[in-house]
Gaussian input, Z-matrix of N, CA and C with variables (Angstrom, degrees):
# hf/3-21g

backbone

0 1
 N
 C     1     B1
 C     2     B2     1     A1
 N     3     B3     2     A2     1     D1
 C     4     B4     3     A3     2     D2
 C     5     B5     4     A4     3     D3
 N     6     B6     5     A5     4     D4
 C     7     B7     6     A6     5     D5
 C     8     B8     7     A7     6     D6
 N     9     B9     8     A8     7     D7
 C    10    B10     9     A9     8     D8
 C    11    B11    10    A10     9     D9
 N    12    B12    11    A11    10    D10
 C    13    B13    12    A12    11    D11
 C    14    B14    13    A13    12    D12
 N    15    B15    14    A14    13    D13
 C    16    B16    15    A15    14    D14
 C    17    B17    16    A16    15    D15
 N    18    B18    17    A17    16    D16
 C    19    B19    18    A18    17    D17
 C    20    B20    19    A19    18    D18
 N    21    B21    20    A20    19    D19
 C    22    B22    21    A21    20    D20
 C    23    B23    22    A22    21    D21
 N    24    B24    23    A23    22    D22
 C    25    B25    24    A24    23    D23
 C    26    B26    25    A25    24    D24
 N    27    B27    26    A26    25    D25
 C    28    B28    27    A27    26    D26
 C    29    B29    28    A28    27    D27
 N    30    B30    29    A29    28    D28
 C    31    B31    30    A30    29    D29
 C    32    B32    31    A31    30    D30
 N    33    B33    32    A32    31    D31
 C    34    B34    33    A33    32    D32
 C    35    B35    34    A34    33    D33
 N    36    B36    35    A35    34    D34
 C    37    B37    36    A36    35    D35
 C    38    B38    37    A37    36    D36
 N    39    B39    38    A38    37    D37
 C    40    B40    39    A39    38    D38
 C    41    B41    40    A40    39    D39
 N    42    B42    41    A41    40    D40
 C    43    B43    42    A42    41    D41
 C    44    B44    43    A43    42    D42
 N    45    B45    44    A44    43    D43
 C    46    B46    45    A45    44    D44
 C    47    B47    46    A46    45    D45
 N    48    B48    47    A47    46    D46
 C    49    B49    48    A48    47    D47
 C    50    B50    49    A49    48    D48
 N    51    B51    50    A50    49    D49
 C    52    B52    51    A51    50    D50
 C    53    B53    52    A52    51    D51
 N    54    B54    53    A53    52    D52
 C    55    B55    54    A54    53    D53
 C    56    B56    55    A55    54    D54
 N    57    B57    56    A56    55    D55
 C    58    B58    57    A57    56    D56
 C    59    B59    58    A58    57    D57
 N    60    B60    59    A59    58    D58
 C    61    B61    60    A60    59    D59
 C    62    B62    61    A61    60    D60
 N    63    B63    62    A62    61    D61
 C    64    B64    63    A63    62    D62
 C    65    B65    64    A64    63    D63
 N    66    B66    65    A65    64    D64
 C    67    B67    66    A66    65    D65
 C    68    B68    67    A67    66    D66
 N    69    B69    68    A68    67    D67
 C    70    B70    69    A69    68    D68
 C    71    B71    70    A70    69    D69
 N    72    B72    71    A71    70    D70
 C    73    B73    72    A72    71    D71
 C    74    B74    73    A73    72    D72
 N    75    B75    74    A74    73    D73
 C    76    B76    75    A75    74    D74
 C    77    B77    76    A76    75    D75
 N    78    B78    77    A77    76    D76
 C    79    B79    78    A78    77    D77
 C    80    B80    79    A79    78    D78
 N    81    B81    80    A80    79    D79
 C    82    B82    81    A81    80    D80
 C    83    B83    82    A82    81    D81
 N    84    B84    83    A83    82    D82
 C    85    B85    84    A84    83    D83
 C    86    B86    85    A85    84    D84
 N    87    B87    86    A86    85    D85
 C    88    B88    87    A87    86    D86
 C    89    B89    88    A88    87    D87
 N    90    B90    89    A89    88    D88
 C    91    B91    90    A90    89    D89
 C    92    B92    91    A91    90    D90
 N    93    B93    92    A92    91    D91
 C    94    B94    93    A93    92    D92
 C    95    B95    94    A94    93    D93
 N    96    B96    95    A95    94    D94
 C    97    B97    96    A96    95    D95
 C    98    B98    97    A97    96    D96
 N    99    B99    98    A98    97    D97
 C   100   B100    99    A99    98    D98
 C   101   B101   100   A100    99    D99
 N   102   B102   101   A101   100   D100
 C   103   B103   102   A102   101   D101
 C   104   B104   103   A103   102   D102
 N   105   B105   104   A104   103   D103
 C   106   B106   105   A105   104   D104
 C   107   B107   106   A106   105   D105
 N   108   B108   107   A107   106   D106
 C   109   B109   108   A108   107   D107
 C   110   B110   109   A109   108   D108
 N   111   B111   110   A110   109   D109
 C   112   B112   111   A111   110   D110
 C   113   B113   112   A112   111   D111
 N   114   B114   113   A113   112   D112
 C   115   B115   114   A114   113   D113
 C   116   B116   115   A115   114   D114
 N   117   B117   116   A116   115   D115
 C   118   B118   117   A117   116   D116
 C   119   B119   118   A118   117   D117
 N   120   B120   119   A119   118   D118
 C   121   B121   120   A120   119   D119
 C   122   B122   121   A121   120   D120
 N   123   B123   122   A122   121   D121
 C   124   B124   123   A123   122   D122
 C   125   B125   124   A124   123   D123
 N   126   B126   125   A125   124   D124
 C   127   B127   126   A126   125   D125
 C   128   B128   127   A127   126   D126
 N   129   B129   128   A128   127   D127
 C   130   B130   129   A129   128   D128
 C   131   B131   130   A130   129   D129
 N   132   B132   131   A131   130   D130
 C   133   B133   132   A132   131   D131
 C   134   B134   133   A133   132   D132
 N   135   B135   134   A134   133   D133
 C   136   B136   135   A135   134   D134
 C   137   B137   136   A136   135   D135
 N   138   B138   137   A137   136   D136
 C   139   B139   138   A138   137   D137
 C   140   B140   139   A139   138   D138
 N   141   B141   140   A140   139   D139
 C   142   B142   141   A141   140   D140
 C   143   B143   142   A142   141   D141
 N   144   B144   143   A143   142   D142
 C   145   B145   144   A144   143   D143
 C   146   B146   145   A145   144   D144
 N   147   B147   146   A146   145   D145
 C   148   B148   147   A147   146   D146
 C   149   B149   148   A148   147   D147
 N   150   B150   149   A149   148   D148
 C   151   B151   150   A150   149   D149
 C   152   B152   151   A151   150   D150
 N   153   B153   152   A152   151   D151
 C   154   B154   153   A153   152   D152
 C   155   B155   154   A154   153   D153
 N   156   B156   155   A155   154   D154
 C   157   B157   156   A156   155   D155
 C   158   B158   157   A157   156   D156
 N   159   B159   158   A158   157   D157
 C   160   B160   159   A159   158   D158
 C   161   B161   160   A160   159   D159

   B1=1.4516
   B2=1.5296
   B3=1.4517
   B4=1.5969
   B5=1.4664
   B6=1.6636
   B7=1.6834
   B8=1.7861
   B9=1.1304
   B10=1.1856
   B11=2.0366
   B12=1.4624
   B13=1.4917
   B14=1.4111
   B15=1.4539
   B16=1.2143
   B17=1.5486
   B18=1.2232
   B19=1.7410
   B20=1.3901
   B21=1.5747
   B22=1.5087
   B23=1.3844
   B24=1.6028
   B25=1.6791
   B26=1.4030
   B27=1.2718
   B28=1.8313
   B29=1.7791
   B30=1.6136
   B31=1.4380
   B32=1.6204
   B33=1.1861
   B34=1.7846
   B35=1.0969
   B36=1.6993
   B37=1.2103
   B38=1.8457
   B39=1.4761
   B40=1.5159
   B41=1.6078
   B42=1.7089
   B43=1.7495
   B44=1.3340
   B45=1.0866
   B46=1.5218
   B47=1.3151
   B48=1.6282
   B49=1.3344
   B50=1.4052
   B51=1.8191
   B52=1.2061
   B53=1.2689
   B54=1.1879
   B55=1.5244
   B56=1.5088
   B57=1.1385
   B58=1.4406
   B59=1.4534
   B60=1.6546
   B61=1.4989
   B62=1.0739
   B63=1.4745
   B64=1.6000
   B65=1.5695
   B66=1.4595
   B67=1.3112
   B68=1.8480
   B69=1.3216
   B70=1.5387
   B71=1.2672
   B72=1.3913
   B73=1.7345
   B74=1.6648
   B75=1.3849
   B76=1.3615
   B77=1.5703
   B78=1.4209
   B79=1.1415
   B80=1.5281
   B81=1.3483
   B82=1.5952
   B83=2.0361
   B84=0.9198
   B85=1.5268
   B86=1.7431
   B87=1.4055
   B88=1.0677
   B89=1.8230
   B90=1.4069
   B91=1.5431
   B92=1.6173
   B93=1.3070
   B94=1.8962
   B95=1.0818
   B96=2.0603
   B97=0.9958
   B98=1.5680
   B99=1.6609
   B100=0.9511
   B101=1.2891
   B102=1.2130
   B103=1.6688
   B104=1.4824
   B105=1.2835
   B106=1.6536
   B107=1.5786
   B108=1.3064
   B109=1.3034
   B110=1.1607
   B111=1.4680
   B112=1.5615
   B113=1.2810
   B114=1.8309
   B115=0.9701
   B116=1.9111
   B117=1.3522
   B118=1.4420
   B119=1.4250
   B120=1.4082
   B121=1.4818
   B122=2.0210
   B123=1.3792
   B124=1.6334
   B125=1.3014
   B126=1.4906
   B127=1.6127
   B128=2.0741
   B129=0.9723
   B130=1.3272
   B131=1.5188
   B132=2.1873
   B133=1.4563
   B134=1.7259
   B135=1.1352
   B136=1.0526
   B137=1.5677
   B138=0.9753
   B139=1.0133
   B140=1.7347
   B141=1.3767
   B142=1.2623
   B143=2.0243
   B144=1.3520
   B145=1.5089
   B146=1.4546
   B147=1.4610
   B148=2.0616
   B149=1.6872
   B150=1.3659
   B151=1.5027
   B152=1.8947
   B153=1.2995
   B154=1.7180
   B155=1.9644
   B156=1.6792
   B157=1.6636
   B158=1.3660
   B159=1.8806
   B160=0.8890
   B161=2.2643
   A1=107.40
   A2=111.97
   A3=104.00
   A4=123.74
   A5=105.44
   A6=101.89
   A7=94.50
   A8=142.89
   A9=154.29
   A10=93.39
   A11=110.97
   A12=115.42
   A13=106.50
   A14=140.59
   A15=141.59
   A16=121.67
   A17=99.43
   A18=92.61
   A19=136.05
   A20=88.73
   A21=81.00
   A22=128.17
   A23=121.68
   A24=125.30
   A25=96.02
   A26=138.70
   A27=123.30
   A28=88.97
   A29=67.56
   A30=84.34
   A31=136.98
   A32=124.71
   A33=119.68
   A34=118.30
   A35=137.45
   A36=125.19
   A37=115.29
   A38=101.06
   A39=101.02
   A40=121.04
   A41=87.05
   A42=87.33
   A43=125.59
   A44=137.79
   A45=143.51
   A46=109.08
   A47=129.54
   A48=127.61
   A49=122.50
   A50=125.63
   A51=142.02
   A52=133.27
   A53=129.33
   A54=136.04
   A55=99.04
   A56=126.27
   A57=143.00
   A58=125.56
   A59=101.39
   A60=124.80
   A61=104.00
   A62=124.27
   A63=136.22
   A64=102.00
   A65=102.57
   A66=114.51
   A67=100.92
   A68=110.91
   A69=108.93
   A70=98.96
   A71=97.07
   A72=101.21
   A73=96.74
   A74=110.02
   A75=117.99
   A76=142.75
   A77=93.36
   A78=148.76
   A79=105.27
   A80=109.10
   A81=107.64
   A82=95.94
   A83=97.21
   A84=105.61
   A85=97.76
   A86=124.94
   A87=122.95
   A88=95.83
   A89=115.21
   A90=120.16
   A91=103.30
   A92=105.20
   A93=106.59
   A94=125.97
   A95=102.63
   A96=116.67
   A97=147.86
   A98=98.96
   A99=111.86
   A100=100.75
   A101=163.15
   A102=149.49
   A103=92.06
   A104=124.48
   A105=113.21
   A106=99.16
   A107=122.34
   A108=142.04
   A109=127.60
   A110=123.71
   A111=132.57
   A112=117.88
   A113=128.09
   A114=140.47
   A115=110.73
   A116=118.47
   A117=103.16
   A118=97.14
   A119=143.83
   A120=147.65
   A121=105.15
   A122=82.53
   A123=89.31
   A124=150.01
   A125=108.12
   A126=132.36
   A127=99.77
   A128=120.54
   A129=118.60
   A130=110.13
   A131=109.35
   A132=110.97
   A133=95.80
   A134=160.91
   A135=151.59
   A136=119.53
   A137=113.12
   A138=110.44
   A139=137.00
   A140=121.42
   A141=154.67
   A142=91.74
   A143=122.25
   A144=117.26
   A145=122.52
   A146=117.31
   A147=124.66
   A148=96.20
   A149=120.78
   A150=102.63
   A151=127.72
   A152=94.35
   A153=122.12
   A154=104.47
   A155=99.28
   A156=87.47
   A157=98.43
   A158=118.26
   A159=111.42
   A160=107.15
   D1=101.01
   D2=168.56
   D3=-70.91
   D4=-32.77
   D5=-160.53
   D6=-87.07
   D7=154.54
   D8=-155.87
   D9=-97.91
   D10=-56.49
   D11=-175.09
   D12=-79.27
   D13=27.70
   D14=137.52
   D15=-53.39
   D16=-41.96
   D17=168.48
   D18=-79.98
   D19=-31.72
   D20=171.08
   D21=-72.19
   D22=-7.03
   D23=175.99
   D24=-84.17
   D25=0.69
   D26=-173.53
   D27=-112.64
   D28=155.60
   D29=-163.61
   D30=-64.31
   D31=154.78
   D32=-165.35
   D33=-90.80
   D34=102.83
   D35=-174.30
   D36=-22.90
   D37=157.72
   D38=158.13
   D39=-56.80
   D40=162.82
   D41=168.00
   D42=-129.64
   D43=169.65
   D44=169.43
   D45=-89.23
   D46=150.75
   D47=163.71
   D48=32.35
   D49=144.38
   D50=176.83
   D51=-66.77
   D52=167.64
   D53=164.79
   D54=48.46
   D55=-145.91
   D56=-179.61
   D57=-47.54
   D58=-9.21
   D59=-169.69
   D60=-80.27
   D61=-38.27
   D62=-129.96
   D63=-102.35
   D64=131.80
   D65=-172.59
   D66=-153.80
   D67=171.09
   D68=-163.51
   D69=-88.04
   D70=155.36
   D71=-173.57
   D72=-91.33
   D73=127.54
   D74=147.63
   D75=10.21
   D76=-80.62
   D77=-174.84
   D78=-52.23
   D79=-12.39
   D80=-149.54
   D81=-155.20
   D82=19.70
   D83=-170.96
   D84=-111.29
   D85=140.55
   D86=-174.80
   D87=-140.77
   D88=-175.26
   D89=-175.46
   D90=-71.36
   D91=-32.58
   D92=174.37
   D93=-30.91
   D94=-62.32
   D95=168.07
   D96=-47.76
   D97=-14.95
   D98=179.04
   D99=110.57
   D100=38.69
   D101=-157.28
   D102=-109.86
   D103=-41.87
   D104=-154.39
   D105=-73.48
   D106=155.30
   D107=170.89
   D108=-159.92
   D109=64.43
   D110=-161.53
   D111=-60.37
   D112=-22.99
   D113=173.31
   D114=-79.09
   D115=18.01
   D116=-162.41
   D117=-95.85
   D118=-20.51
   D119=147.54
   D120=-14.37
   D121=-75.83
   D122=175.48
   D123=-113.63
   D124=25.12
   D125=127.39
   D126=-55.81
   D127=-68.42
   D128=-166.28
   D129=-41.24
   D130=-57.11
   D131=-174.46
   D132=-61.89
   D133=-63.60
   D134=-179.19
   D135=-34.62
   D136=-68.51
   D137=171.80
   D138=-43.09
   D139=-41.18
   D140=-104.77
   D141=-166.49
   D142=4.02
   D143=177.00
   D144=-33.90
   D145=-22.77
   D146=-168.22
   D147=-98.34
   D148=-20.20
   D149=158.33
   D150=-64.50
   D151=-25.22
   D152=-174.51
   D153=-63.75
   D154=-32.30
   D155=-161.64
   D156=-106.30
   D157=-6.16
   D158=-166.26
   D159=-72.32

């Protein structure tokens, strides 16, 4: 993808529940979307060090 506003014209997974509720359904989320994050293990231990000593 060269142009940067290509993504934002394709389309937005579904969602679950309203207003402040509303978040993407699961169900309907693929790697496109962005879901994978292989680094999120250790973003968390970094972040999150007082779970580590507990």
């Amino acid at each position: 993808m060269t142009d940067p506003l290509d993504k934002a014209t394709s389309k937005a997974p579904a969602t679950l529940g309203e207003g402040c509720l509303s978040r993407y359904d699961p169900e309907e989320l693929s790697p496109e979307d962005g879901t994978e994050f292989p680094d999120a293990a250790e973003l968390w231990k970094q972040t999150h060090p007082q779970d580590d000593a507990e």
